[in-house]
C-alpha positions as CSV (number, residue, x, y, z in Angstrom):
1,X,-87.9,-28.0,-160.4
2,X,-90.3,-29.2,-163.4
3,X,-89.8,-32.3,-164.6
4,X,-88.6,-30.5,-167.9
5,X,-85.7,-29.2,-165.9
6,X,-84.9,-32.1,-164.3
7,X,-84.5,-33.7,-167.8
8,X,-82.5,-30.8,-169.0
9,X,-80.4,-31.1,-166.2
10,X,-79.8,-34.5,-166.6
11,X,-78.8,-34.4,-170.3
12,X,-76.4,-31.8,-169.3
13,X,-75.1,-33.7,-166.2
14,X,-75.0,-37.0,-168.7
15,X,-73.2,-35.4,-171.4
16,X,-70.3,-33.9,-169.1
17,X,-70.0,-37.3,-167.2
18,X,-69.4,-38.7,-171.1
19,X,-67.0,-35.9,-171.7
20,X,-64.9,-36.8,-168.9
21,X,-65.0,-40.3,-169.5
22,X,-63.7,-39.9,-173.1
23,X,-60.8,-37.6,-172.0
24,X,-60.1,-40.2,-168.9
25,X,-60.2,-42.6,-171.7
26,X,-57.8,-40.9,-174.0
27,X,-55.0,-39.9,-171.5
28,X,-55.6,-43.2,-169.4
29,X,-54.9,-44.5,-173.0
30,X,-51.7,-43.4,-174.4
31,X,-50.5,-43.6,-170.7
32,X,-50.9,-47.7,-170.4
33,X,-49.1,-47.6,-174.1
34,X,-46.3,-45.3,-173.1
35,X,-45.8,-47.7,-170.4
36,X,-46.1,-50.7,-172.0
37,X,-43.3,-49.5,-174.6
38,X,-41.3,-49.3,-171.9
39,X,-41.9,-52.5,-170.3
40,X,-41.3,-54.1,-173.3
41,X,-37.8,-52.2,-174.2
42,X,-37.3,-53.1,-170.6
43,X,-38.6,-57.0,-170.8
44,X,-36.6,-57.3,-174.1
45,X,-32.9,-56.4,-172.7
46,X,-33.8,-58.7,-169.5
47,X,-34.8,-61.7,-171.9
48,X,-31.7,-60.7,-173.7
49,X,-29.5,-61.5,-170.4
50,X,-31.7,-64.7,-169.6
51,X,-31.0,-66.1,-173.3
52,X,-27.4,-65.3,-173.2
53,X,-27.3,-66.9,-169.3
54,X,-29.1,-70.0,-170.7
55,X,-26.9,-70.9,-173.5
56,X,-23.8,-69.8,-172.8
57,X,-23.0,-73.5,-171.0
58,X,-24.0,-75.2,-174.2
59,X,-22.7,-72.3,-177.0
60,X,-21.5,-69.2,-176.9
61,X,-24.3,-67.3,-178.7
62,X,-23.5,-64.2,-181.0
63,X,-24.5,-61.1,-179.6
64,X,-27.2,-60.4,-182.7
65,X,-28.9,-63.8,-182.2
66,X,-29.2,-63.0,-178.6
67,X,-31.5,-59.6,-179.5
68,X,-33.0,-61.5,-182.3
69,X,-34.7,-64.5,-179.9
70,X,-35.3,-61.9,-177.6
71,X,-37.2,-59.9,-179.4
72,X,-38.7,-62.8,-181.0
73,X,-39.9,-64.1,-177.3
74,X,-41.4,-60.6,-176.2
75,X,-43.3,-60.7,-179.9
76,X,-44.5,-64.4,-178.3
77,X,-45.7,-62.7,-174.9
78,X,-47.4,-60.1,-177.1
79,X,-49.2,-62.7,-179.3
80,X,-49.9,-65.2,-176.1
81,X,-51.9,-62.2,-174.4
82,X,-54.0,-60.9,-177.5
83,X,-55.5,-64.8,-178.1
84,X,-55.6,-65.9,-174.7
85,X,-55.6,-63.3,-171.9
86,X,-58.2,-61.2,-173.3
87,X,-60.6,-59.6,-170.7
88,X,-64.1,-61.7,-172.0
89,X,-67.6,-60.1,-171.3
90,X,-69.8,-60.9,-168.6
91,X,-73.2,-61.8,-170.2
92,X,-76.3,-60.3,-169.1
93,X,-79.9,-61.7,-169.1
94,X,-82.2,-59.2,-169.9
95,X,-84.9,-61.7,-168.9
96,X,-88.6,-61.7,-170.2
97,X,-90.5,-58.8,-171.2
98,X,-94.3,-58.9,-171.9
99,X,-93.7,-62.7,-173.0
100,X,-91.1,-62.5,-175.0
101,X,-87.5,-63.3,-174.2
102,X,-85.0,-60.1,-174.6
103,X,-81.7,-61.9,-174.7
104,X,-78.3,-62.1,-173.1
105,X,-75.8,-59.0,-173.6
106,X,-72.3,-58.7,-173.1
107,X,-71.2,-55.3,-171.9
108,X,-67.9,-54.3,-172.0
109,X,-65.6,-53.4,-169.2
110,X,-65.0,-50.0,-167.9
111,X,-61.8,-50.2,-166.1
112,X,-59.3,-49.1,-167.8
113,X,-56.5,-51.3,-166.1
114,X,-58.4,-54.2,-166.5
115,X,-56.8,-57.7,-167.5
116,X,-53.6,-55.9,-166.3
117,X,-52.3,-57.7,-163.9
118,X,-49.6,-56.2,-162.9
119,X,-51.7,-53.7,-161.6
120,X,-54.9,-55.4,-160.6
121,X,-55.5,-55.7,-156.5
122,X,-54.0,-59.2,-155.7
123,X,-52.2,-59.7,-158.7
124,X,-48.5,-59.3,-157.3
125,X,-49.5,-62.0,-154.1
126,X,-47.1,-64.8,-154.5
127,X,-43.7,-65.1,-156.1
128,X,-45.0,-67.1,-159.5
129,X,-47.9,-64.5,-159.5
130,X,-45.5,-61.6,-159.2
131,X,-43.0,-63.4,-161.9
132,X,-46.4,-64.1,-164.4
133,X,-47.3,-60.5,-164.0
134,X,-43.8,-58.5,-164.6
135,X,-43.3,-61.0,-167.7
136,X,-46.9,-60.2,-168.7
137,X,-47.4,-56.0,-168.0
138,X,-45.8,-54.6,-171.2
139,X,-47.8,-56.8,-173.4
140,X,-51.3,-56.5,-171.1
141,X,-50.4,-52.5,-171.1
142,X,-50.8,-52.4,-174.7
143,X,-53.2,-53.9,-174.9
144,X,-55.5,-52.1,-172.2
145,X,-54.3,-49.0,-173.8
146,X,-55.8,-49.7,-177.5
147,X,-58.8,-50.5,-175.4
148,X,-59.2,-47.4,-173.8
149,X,-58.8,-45.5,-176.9
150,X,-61.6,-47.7,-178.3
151,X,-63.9,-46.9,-175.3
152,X,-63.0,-43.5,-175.7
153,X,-65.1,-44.2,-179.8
154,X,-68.0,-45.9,-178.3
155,X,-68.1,-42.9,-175.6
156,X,-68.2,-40.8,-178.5
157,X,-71.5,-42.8,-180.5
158,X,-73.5,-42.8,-176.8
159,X,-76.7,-41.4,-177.3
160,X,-77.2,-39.0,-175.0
161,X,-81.0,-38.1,-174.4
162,X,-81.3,-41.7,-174.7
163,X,-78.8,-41.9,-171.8
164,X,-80.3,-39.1,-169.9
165,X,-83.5,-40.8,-170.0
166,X,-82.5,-44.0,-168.2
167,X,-80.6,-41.8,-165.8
168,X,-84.2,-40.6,-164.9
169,X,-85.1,-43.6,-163.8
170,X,-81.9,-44.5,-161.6
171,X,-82.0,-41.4,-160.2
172,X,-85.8,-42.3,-158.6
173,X,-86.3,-43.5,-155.2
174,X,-85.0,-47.1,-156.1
175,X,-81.4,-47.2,-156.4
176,X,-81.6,-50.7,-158.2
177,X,-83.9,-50.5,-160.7
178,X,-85.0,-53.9,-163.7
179,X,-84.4,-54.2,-167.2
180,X,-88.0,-55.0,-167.3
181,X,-89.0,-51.7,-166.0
182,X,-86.3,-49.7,-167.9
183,X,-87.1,-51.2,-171.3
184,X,-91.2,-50.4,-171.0
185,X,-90.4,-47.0,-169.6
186,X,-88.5,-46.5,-173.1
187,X,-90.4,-47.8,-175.4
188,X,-88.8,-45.6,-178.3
189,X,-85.1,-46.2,-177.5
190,X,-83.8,-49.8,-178.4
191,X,-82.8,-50.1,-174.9
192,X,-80.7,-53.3,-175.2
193,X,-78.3,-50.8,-177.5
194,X,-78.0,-48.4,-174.9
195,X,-77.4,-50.9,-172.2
196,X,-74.4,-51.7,-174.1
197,X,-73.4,-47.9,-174.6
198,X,-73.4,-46.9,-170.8
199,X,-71.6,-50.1,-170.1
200,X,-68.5,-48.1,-171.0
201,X,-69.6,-45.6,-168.4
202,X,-67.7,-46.9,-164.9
203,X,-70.5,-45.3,-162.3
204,X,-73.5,-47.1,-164.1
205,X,-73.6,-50.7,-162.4
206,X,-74.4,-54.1,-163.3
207,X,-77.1,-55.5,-161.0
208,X,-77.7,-59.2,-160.5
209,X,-79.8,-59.7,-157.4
210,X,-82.2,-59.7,-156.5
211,X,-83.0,-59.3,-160.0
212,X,-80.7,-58.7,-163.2
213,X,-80.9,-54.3,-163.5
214,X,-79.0,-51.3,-163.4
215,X,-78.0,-48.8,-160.9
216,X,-75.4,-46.2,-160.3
217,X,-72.8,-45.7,-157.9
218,X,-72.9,-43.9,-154.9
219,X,-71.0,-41.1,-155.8
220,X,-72.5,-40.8,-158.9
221,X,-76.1,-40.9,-157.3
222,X,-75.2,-38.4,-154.8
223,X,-73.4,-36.3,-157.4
224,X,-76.1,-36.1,-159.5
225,X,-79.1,-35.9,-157.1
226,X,-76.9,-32.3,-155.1
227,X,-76.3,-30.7,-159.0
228,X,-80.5,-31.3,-159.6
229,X,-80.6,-29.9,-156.2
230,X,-78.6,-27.3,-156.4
231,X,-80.0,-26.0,-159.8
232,X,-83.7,-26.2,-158.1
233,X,-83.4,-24.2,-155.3
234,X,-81.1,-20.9,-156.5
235,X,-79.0,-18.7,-153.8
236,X,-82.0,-15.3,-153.2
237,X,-80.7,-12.8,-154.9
238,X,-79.1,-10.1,-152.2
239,X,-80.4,-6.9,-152.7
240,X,-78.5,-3.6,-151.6
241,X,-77.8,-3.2,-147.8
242,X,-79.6,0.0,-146.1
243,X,-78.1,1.8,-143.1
244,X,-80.4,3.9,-141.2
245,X,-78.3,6.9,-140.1
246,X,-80.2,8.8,-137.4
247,X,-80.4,12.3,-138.3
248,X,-79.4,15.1,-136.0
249,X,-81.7,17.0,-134.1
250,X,-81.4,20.5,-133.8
251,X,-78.7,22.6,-132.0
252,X,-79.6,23.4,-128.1
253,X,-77.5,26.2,-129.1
């Protein structure tokens, strides 16, 4: 394979991976809002029990103001986790290059269940924890939902040759490779920009040692390195099968 078809194949590779990650995106989307609805609807008739529980020793609550401070509670949860529970960016140093300092980025996340705690590994441990995260997972759905939907519009503004071309270099024999080296391999692509675009891409990793860079999952890796593969050395092409049929001699007649 040519280096030109390697690129090609890349781009192409590159481009599907974004495909799929924007339909992911989408569906993963509208699911976490579908079931956030629900939470909430759900949430809202509990709160509506707890209200009417936690009153009714003092006054005997009309049934209308019970829905209205219940609803007026799960609008609270819902403002609580858009100002505080947010999931914030981890910055990342690009470091030094020829002398001059690069700055910090803040990618965003990739998960799309992320800040959800109701479904996060751990997050149900613990009877407070598991308490925090029911009261919490219609809200935090939402919320990760309208994310996803926005990832899905970044997905949509990557620039793929751009893309392709630092997928070149993580595809080399160093799985981990430096900002430094990525951004003077590329000196025509604002690099820090694209950094932040495959940051919405969950099989590019952030690396941090030994030194801050990028690398991509092992699945991706290996997916990527057997389609190059596969493409470079085609199947020979069968040609049609000859039987030698022995003739007949003649007749001893």
């Amino acid at each position: 394979m040519t280096p030109e078809d390697f690129q090609q194949r890349v781009r192409e590779l590159v481009r599907l991976k974004i495909q799929e990650a924007i339909t992911a995106n989408r569906t993963g989307g509208a699911l976490l809002v579908a079931f956030g609805a629900l939470a909430a609807l759900l949430a809202y008739w509990v709160l509506v029990l707890v209200v009417a529980l936690a009153f009714d020793w003092l006054w005997v609550m009309p049934f209308w103001c019970r829905c209205v401070l219940a609803g007026g509670l799960v609008l609270l949860l819902f403002h609580w986790v858009n100002r505080f529970q947010r999931p914030a960016g981890v910055a990342v140093d690009l470091g030094l290059i020829n002398g001059q300092e690069m700055g910090t980025i803040f990618p965003p996340s990739a998960h799309l269940t992320d800040g959800v705690d109701f479904l996060a590994p751990g997050g149900l441990s613990g009877p407070m924890r598991f308490a925090r995260a029911l009261l919490l997972a219609a809200p935090q759905m939402v919320f990760a939902g309208r994310e996803a939907f926005r990832r899905a519009e970044r997905l949509r503004r990557i620039e793929a040759p751009g893309a392709a071309a630092v997928f070149a270099l993580l595809l080399g024999k160093e799985r981990k490779v430096p900002f430094a080296r990525i951004i003077a391999a590329l000196p025509e692509w604002d690099v820090p920009q694209l950094l932040l675009q495959l940051g919405n891409l969950e099989g590019v990793l952030w690396v941090t040692e030994p030194f801050a860079g990028l690398a991509l999952s092992t699945e991706w890796r290996e997916e990527f390195i057997e389609s190059c593969r596969s493409v470079a050395t085609p199947e020979p092409k069968r040609g049609p099968i000859r039987v030698n049929v022995p003739r007949k001699g003649p007749s001893a007649d």
